[in-house]
N, C-alpha and C positions, 0 to 999 in steps of 0.2 A: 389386840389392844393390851399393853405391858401394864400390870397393876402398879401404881405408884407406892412410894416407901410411906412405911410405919409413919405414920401423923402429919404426910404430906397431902394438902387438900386433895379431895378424888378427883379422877379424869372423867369425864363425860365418856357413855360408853357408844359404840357404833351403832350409828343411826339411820335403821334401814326401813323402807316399805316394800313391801312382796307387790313384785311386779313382774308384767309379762302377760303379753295377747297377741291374738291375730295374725301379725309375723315378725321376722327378725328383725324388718328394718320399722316398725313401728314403734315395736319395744326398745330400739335403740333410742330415739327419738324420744323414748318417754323416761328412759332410762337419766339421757343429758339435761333433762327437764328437770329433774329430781335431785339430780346432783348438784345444779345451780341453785335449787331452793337451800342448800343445806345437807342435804344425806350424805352422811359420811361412810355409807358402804351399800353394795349391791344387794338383793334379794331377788333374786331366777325365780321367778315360777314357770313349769314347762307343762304345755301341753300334757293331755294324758295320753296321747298315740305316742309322746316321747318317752313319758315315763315309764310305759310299758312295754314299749321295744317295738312299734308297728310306724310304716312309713305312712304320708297320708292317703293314699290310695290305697291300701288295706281296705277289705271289707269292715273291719273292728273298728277302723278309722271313722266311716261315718255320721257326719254330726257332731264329731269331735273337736277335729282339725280348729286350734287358736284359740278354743271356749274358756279354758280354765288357766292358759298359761300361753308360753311362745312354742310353735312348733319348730324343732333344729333337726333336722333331716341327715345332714350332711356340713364338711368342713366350710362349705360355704355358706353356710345359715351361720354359724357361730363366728365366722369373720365379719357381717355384717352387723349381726347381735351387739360386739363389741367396737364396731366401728367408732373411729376419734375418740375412744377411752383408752386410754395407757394400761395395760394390766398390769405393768412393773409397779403402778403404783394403788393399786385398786382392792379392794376388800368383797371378793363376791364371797356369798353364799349363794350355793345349788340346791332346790332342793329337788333332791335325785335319789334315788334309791335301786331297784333293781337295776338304772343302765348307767348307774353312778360314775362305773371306767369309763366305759366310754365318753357321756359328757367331760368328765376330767380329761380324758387324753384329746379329744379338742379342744378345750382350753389351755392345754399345757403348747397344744402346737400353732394354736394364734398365737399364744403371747410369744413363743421363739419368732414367728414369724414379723410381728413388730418389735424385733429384738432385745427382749426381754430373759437374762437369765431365771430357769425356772427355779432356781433356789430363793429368787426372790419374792416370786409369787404364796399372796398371802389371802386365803379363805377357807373355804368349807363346802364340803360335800355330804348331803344326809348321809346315804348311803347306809341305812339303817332297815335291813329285811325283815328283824324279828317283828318291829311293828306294822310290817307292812301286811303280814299275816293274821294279825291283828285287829287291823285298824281300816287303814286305807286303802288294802286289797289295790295296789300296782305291782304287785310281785308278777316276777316273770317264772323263776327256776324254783327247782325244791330247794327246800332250808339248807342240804347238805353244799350242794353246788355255791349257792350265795353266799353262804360261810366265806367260802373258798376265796370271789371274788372280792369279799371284804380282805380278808387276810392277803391277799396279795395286793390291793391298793395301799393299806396301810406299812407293809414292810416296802413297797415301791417308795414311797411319798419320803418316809422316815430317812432315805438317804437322797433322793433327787428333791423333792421340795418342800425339804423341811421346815416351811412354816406352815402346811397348809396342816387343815385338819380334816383326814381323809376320813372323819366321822364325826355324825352327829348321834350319840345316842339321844335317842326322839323320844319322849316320855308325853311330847305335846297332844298328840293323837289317841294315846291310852286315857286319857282323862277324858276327850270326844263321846271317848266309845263307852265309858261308864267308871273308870277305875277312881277309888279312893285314891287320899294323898297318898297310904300304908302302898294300897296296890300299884300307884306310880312309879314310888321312889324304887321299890322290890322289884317290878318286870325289867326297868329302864337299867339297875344293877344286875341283875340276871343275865340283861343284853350285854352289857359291858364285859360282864364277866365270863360269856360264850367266845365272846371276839378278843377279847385277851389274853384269853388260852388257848385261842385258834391258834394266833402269831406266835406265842409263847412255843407251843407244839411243831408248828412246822417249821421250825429249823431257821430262819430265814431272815431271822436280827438277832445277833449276837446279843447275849447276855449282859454283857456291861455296856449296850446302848437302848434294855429293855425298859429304862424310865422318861428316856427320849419318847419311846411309842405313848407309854402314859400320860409322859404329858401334853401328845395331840391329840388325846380323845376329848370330846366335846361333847355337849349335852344340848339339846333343845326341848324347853320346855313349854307348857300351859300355866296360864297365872290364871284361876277365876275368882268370882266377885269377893268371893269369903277372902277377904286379902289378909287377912291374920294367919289366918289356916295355911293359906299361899306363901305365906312368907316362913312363919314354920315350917313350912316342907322344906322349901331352900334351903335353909339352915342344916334341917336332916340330911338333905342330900347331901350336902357340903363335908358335915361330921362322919357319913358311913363312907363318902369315896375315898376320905384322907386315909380311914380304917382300913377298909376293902385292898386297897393300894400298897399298905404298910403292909400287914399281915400276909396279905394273899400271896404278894407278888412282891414282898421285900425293896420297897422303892422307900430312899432313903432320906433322897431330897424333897425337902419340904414344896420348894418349888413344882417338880413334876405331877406330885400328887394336889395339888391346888385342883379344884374342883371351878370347872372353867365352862359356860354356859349361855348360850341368847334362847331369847325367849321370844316367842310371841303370845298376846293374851288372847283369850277364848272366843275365837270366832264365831264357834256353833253355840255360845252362850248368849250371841246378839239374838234382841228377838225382829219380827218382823213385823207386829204389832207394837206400834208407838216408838217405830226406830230410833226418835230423839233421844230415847234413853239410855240406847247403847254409847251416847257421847261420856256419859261419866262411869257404866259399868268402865269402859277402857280403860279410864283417866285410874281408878279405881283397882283396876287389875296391874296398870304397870307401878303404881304403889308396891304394890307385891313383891316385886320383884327389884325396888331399888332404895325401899327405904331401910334395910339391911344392909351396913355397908359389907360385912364379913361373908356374907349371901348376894351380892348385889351383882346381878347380870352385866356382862363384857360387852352385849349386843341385845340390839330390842327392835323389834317392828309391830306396828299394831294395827290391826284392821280398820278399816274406813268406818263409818255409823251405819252406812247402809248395806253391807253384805250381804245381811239377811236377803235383802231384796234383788241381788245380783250383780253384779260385776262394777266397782267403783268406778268414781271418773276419775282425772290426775286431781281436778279442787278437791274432792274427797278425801286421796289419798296426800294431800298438801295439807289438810288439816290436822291429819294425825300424823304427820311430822311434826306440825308445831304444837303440839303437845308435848311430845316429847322435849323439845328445845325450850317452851318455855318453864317446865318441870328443871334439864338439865342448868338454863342459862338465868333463870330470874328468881329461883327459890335459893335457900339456903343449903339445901339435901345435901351437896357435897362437903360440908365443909368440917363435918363432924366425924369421930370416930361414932361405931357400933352406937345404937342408940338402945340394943333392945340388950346388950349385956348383962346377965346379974339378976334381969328379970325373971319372979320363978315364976309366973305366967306361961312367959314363952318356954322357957326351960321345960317346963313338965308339957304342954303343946309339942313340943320337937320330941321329948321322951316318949309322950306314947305314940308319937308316927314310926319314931325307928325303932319300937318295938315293934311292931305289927308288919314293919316293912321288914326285918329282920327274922321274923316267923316264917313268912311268905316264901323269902328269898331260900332259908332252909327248905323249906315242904318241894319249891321248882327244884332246887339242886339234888334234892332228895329223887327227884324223879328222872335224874339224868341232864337237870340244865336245861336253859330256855330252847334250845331247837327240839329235844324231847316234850317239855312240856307246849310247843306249840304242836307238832304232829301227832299228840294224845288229846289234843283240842282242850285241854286244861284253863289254861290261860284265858282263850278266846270264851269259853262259857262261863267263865269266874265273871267278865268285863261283861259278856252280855247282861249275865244276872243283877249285878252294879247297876247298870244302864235301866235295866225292868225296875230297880225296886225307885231309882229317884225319881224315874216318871211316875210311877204310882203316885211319888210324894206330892209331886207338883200338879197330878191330876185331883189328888185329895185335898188341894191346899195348904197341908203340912207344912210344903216348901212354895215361898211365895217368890214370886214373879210378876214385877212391877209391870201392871200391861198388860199383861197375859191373863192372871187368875186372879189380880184382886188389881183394885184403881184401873178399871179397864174404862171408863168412861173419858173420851178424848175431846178434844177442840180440834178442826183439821191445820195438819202439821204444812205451816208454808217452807219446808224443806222439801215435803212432794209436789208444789204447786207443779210442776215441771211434768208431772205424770210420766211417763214413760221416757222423760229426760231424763229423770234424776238417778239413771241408770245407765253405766255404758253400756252398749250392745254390738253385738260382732255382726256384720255384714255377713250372709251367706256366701259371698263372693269368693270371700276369703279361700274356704275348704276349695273352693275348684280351681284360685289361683297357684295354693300349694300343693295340689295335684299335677298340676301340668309341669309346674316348674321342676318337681321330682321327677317325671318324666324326661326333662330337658338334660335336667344332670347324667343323670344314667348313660343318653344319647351322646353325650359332650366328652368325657370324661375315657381316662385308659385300661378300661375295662379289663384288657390281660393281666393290669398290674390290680386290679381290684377281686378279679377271681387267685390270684397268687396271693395275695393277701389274707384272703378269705381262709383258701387252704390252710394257711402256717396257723390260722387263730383253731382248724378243727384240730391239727393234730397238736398243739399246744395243750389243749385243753384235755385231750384225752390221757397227758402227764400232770406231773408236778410243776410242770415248769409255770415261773412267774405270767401270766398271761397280759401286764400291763405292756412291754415293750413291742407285741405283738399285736395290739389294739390302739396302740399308737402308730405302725404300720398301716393299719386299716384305715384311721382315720385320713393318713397322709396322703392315703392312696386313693378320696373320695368314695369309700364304704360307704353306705345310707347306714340309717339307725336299725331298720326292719332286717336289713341284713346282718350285721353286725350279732341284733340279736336271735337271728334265725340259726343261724351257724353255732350258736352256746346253743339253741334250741336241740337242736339235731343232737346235740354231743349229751346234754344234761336231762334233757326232757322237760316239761314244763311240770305245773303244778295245780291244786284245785285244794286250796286250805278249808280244813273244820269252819263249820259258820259258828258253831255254839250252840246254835237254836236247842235242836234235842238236849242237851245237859243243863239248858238255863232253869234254873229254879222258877218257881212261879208261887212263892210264897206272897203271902197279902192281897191274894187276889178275891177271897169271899168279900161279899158285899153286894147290897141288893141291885144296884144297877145290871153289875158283873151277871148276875143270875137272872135278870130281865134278860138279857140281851143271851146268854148259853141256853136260855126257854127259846127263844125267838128261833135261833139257829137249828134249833133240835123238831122244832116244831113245822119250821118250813122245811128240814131235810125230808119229815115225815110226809109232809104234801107232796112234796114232789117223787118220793118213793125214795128216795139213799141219803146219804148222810152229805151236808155240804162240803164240796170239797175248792178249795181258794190258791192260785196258784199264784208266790210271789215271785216277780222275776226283776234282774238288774240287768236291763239291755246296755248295749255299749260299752265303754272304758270307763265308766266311773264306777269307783271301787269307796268310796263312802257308805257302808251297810249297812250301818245301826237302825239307821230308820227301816231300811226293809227285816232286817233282824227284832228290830222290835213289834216291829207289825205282825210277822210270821206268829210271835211269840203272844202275840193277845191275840191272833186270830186261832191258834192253838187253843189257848184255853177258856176261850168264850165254845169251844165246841165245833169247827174248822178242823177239815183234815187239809192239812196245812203240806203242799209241795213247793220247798225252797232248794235251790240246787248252787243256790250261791250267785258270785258274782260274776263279770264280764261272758255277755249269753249275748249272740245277735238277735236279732229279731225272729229269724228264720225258727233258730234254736228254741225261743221260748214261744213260738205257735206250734212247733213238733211237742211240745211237752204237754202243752195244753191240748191238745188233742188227744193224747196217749194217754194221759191222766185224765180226759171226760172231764175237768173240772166247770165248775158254775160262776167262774170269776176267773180276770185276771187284774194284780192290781203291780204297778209298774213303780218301781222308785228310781228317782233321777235328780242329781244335783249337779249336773257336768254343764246343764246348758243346752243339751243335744235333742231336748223332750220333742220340737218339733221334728225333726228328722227321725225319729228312732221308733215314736209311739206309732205316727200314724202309721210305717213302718209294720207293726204289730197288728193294730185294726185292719188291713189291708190283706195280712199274712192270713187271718184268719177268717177274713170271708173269701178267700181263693183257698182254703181249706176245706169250704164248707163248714166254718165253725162262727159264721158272724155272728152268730145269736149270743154267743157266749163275752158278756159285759166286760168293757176294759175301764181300770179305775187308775189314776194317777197322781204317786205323792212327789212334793220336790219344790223346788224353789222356781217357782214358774210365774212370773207377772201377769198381771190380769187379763192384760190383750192377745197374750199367748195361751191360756186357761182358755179363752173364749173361742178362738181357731181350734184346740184343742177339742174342745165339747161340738164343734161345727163339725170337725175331722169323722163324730160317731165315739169321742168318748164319754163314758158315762158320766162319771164324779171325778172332780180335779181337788185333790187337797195341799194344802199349804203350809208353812211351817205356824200360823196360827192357829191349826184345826189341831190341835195339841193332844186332844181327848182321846185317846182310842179306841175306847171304849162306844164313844160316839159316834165313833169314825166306823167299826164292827158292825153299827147299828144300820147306819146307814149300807152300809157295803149288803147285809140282809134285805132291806128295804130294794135295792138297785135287783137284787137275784128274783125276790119276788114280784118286779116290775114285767121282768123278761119274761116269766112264768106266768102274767096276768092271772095271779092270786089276789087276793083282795086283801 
């Protein structure tokens, strides 16, 4: 989206909703739906068997397949995906990350295939690993490998399709997982400035076209309610990339160095309790981000009202389109320059964030830069610690929350009359359609040219050589995704990132409930003869932590000996740990969607273990009627994202161990 000249009214910026389910030709279908409302550009959301590199008949895969996004398997999922949309003229964002080339190099070869030059082609790929160690846990490779792949999309793109933006740095998901605005703007430049230096280093864009590459780095951010604070960050960010860019990296042109960014507002800040509210938190957050013209986001999508409660409909996600339209088309917002200029409010607001984010960015680089400071688990327990101390706030009141901890008495909301409508929900059918049909592909397809293929991407990878031309081979040749990334598996190794938990601080935590409930623990470990010990596990492909990261972290220090081993574990995996470790609990967190297929799953695992006795407890975004099959399945306690208290949640989880134990 080209910024308009000095004191010519603003452009409206690209107007997208994050979409994607079930399969390619639905999403398609919902995709054409969206564009005729008005969307002026695309947003992928992809499965997580895609985002992590597993086909759908993967063991990993189950329970997964189409929950959280579209499963793209192969070049024929991504020809159907985009079917009757023009890519010559089209605006997608991916968001993709550790199989970022990939997905990229089948979009690059639909669109030649509907004969589209790829210089023409115009979007964006996250493709942002730092945070995915971080944050969202879909990393596939070590930090060193992923590097690699980022740096070679970006020097690919900068010459064959030079408008896209073969990165997002993501900063949107470090604010999820706990980060200040200080610790946003610093990790998300830390990231920039790994990947910067990557290309800068390996050889592979000449010098007098390195402000080309700067100027298609991209930013995707978080806007939350604090929309002052929000919009001061912008600005900060705005003022240290123009810095960071001059200085670091001698880029000349004002233009390159423009600080260029979409954003989406705070999902996990919806609550689930009194969801009508999350209509103006949003309205509220994309304030943030647009009523700065000098700061003011190029691209925006915003979440439905009811996320909290699971998967939107298309009206849902139609209504937060025309928010945005009638913010862009009916208010005056565009027609102004800067409106916060001059003000020493905001002035000293942006002052002290790019101090503190400027501290920061020192102390990582001081440590060797963000891939060091994620493999010394730095980062990841700074954000856990962030993440602990705001819940404390909002468990104490401190920090209020409209719904939640204060005005929590309601009227019922004729938005839910619908019950178990007012939520899309995925047919199970789905996973075993897209199993067979992978299966069909495989059968179909010229298999000699897909193990030749296969070949050129191991010994590719085991050099320097560019590995985008070679995984555009793959793709042509009907490669699956599982393959694709098995083949970097074998050559790179996979990975198993710091959770943070052991380095998280736990300051703020005296206080008399906190020691009610470390007596209670201490007390029944005594009854029962050992010490209690809580095992937390993330079965399946969802890599959303915080919540099992903060659990671990108050079941810690309520007096729990706490075994967390991170995230994507089968089921199989975390009833062998439970067993091994004798623990007196297992409590499961899940936000993918998967909880029916994957928990009972777990209860199962452990009474052909001989281990039924030992209580399964479960957190996540689970609807009622699913909680209730759930609890019929043999699970103990189901919590929700309204059971907010941890402390209470501790309590209880005691209560559930001394049940089993027929203590009194």
């Amino acid at each position: 989206m080209p910024y308009p000249a000095d004191r010519e009214r603003d452009r409206p910026w690209v107007m997208r909703t994050y979409a994607g389910h079930s399969s390619a030709a639905a999403s398609n279908a919902l995709y054409r739906r969206n564009l005729a409302k008005g969307q002026t550009g695309l947003s992928v959301a992809f499965d997580l068997p895609t985002q992590t590199g597993y086909d759908p008949d993967d063991e990993l895969a189950k329970g997964e397949v189409g929950k959280v996004g579209v499963p793209i398997s192969h070049i024929g999922d991504m020809r159907q995906l985009f079917d009757q949309i023009p890519l010559a003229g089209a605006n997608t964002s991916m968001t993709i990350n550790a199989t970022a080339m990939w997905l990229l190099a089948m979009y690059v070869t639909v669109a030649e295939e509907q004969g589209a030059d790829p210089s023409t082609l115009a979007g964006t790929t996250q493709n942002d690993i730092i945070k995915e160690y971080l944050s969202r846990g879909t990393y596939v490779f070590p930090p060193g490998p992923s590097l690699r792949l980022i740096t070679d999309m970006v020097a690919w793109t900068v010459s064959n399709v030079p408008k896209w933006n073969p990165i997002n740095i993501c900063s949107y998901h470090l604010q999820e997982v706990g980060a200040t605005p200080a610790q946003e703007v610093a990790y998300a430049m830390c990231t920039a400035i790994a990947v910067l230096d990557s290309v800068r280093d390996s050889g592979q864009v000449p010098v007098e076209k390195f402000g080309e590459v700067v100027a298609r780095i991209s930013f995707f951010v978080n806007a939350g309610v604090r929309f002052i604070e929000e919009m001061c960050k912008m600005r900060a960010f705005a003022q240290l990339w123009d810095e960071i860019t001059l200085e670091r990296y001698g880029v000349q042109n004002p233009k390159h160095r423009r600080f260029r960014y979409g954003v989406q507002v705070n999902s996990l800040g919806l609550t689930e309790a009194q969801p009508e509210n999350n209509v103006q938190r949003i309205v509220l957050e994309m304030l943030a981000v647009s009523l700065s013209r000098n700061a003011r986001a190029r691209a925006i999508q915003l979440p439905a009202w009811n996320e909290a409660l699971g998967l939107p409909r298309p009206w849902d996600q139609q209504w937060a389109l025309r928010m945005q339209q009638v913010l862009a088309y009916e208010t005056d917002l565009l027609e102004y320059d800067d409106i916060f200029d001059g003000s020493p409010v905001i002035e000293a607001k942006v002052g002290e964030i790019l101090a503190g984010a400027r501290e920061e960015i020192d102390r990582v680089q001081a440590m060797g830069g963000a891939v060091a400071a994620v493999e010394s688990g730095y980062m990841k327990s700074q954000l856990v610690s962030s993440l602990a101390d705001r819940r404390r706030r909002v468990e104490s009141g401190e920090e209020i929350v409209v719904g939640v901890n204060k005005f929590d008495t309601t009227e019922p909301s004729p938005l839910q009359a619908e019950g178990a409508n007012a939520i899309e929900t995925i047919d199970p059918i789905v996973e075993m359609h897209a199993v067979e049909a992978i299966q069909q592909w495989r059968a179909s397809r010229d298999n000699a040219a897909v193990a030749a293929s296969l070949d050129a991407l191991r010994e590719a990878a085991k050099t320097d050589q560019n590995l985008v031309e070679v995984t555009l081979a793959c793709a042509r040749a009907g490669v699956t995704t599982g393959e694709w990334s098995q083949a970097l598996r074998e050559t790179f190794g996979e990975y198993r990132a710091p959770t943070g938990v052991s380095g998280a601080s736990a300051s703020g935590e005296a206080g008399s409930e906190i020691a009610r409930v470390r007596e209670r623990v201490r007390g029944t470990g005594e009854e029962i003869g050992e010490r209690l010990r809580m095992l937390v596990g993330k079965p399946g492909l969802d890599g959303h932590s915080n919540g099992a990261e903060q659990v671990a972290v108050r079941a810690r220090d309520v007096g729990f000996e706490v075994v967390y081993q991170g995230i994507r574990l089968t089921p199989s995996q975390i009833v062998s740990a439970a067993v091994q470790e004798d623990v007196h609990v297992v409590g499961l967190s899940i936000l993918s969607g998967s909880h029916l297929e994957v928990v009972p799953a777990v209860v199962d695992g452990l009474r052909e273990a001989g281990a039924g006795d030992i209580p399964v407890i479960v957190g996540g975004i689970i609807p009622p009627d699913d909680a209730q099959k759930l609890r019929e399945r043999g699970v103990a306690r189901v919590f929700t994202p309204k059971d907010y208290e941890l402390t209470e949640i501790m309590d209880e989880i005691v209560t559930v161990i001394r049940e089993v134990h027929s203590l009194s």
